[in-house]
KETIDO-519729 format. One record per residue: residue number from 1; x, y, z of N, C-alpha, C in turn. Coordinates in steps of 0.2 Angstrom, whole numbers, always signed. Layout:
BEGIN
 seq n.east n.north  n.up ca.east ca.north ca.up c.east c.north  c.up
 NUM      X       Y     Z       X        Y     Z      X       Y     Z
...
//
This chain:
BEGIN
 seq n.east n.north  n.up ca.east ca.north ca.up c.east c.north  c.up
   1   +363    +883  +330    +365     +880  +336   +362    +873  +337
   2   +367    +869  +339    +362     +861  +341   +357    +863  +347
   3   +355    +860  +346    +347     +858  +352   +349    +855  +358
   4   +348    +857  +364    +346     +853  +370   +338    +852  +372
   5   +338    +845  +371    +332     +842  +372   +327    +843  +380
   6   +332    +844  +384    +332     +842  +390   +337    +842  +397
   7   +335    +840  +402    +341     +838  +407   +340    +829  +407
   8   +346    +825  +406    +345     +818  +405   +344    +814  +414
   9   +348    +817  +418    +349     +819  +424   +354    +822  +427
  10   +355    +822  +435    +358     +825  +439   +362    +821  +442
  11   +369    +823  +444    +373     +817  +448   +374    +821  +454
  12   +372    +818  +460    +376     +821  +466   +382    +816  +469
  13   +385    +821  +472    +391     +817  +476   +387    +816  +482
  14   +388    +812  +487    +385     +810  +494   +392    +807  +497
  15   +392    +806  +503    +395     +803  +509   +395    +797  +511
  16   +388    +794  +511    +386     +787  +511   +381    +787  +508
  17   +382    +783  +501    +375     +781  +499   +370    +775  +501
  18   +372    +773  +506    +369     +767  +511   +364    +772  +516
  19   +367    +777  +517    +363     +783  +520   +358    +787  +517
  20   +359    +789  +511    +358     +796  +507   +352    +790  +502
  21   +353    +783  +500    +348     +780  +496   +342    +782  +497
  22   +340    +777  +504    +333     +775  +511   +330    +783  +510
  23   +335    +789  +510    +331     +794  +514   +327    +799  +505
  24   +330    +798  +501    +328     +797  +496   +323    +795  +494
  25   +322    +788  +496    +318     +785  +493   +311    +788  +496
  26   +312    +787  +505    +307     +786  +511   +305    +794  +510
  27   +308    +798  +509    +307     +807  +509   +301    +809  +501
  28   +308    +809  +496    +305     +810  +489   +300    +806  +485
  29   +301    +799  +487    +299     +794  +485   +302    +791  +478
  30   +309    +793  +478    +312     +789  +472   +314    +783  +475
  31   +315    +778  +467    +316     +771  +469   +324    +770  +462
  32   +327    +765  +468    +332     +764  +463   +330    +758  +457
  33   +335    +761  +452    +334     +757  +445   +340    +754  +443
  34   +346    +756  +447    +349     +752  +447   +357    +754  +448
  35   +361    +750  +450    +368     +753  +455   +375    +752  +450
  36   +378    +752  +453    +386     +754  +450   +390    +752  +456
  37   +391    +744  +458    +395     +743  +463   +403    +746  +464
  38   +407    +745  +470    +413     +750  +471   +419    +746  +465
  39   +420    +749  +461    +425     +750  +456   +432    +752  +459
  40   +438    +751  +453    +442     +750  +458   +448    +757  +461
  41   +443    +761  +459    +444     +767  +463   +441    +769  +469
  42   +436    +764  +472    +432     +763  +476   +425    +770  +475
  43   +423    +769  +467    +419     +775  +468   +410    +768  +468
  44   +406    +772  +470    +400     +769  +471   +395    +774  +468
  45   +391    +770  +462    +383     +774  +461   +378    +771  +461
  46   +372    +776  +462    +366     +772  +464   +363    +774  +459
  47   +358    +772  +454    +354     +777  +450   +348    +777  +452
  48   +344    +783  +453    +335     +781  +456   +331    +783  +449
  49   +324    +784  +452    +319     +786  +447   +316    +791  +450
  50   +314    +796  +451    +309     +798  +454   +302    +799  +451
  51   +295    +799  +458    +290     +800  +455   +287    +803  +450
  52   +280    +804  +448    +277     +807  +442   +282    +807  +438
  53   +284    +812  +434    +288     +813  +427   +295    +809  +427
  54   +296    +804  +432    +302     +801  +433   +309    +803  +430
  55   +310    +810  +435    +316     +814  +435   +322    +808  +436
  56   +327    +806  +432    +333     +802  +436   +339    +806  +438
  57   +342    +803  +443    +345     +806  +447   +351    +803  +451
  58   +357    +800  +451    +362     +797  +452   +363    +800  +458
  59   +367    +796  +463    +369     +797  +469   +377    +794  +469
  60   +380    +797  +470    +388     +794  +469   +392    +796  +475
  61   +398    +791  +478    +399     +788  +483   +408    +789  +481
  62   +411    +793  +483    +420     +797  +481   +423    +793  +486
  63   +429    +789  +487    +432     +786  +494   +434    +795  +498
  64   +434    +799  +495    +438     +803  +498   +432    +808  +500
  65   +426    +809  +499    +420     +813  +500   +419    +811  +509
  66   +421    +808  +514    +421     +805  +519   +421    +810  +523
  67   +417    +814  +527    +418     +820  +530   +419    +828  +527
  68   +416    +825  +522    +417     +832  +518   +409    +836  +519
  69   +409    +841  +520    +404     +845  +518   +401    +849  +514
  70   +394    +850  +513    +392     +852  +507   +392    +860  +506
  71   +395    +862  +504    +392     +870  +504   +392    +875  +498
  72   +385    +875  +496    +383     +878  +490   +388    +885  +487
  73   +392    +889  +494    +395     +895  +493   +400    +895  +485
  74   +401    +888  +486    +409     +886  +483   +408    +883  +476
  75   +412    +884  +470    +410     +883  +464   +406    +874  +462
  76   +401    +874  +458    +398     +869  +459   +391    +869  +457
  77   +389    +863  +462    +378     +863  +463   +380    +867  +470
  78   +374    +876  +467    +372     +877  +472   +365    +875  +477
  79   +359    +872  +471    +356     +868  +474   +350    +866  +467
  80   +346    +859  +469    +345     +856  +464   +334    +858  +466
  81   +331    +862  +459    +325     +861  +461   +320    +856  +458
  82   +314    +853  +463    +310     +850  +458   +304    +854  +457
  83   +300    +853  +451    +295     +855  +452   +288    +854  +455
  84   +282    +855  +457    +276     +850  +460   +273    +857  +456
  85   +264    +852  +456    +261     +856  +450   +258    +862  +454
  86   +259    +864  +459    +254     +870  +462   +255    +869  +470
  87   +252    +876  +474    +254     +875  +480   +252    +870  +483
  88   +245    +871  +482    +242     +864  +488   +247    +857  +486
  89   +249    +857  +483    +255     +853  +484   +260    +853  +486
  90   +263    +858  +486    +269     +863  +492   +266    +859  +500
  91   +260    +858  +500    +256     +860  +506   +255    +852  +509
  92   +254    +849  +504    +256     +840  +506   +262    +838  +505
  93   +267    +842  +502    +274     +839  +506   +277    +844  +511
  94   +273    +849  +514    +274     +849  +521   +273    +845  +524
  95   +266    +841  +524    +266     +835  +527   +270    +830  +529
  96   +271    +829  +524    +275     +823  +521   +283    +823  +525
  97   +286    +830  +522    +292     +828  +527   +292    +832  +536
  98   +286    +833  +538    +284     +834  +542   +284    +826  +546
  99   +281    +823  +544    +280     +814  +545   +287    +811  +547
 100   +291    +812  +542    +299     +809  +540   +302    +815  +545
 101   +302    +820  +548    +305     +822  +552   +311    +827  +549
 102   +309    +827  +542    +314     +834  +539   +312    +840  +539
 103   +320    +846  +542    +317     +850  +544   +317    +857  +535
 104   +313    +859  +538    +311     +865  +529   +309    +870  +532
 105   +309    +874  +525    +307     +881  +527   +299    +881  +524
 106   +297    +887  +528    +289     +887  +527   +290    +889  +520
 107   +282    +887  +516    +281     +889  +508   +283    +898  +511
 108   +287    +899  +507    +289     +905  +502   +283    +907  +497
 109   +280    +912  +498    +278     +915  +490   +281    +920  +489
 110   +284    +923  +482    +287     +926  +480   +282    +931  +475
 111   +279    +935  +475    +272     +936  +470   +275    +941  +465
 112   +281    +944  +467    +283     +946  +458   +283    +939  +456
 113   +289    +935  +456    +290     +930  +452   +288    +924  +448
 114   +280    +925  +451    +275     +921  +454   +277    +914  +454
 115   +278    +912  +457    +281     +906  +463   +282    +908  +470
 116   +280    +899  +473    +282     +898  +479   +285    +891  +480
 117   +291    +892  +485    +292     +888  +487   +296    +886  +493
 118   +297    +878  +494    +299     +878  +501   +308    +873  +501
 119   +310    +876  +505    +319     +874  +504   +320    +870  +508
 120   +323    +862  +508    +326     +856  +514   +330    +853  +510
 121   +337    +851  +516    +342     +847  +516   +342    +841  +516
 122   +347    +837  +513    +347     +831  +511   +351    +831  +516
 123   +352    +820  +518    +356     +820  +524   +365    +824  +522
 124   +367    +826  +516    +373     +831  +516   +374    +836  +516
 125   +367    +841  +518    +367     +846  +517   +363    +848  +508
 126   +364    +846  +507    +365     +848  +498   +357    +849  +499
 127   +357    +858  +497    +349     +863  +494   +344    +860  +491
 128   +339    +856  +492    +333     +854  +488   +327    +858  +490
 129   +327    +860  +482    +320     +864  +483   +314    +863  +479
 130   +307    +863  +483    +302     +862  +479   +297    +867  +477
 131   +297    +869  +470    +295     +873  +467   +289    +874  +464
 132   +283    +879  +464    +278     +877  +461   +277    +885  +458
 133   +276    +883  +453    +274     +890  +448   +266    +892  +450
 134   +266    +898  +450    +259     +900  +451   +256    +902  +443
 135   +249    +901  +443    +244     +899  +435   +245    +906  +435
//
């Protein structure tokens, strides 16, 4: 069977990416590397980088996505996780989007699973969760 190295990235749809960039950036701390202005189907992408292990991540912009909403129920991304290296990391991005004014759910632990973590929305709704494996 051929090999999969990896994930290269993740594309999400958004509503504005004039909107959904800034809170990326200002939340996660990813930075863009580089865009994909409106083509002539008026589609729009951003690409970012994210911190540590510089996850990349595409934000992309449908003329027709305008009021839509996200909802995991329906066939698709039902939600995208990141990893951080351990709780007390969990416990400074409480901080963090505590600061930025995002709302989350408290760290979850899980102790069969061994993980905890804690689940927040992006300005679409769309599930981001950040995940930390217990040693």
């Amino acid at each position: 069977m051929p090999t999969l190295s990896g994930v290269h990235h993740i594309a999400l749809t958004v509503t504005d990416v004039d909107r959904s960039v800034p809170w990326y950036e200002r939340v996660l701390g990813f930075s863009v590397v580089g865009t994909q202005e409106e083509d002539a189907l008026g589609v729009r992408k951003v690409f970012l980088r994210g911190p540590g292990d510089g996850f990349a991540l595409t934000l992309i912009q449908h003329p027709y996505a305008a009021g839509s909403v996200f909802d995991e129920k329906k066939p698709g991304l039902d939600h995208l996780s990141f990893s951080v290296p351990d709780e007390a990391c969990l416990t400074e991005w409480t901080d963090r989007l505590e600061e930025h004014g995002v709302m989350f759910s408290p760290i979850t632990a899980e102790q069969s699973a061994g993980k905890s973590v804690i689940a927040l929305r992006d300005p679409d709704g769309i599930q981001l969760v950040l995940w930390a494996e217990k040693p």
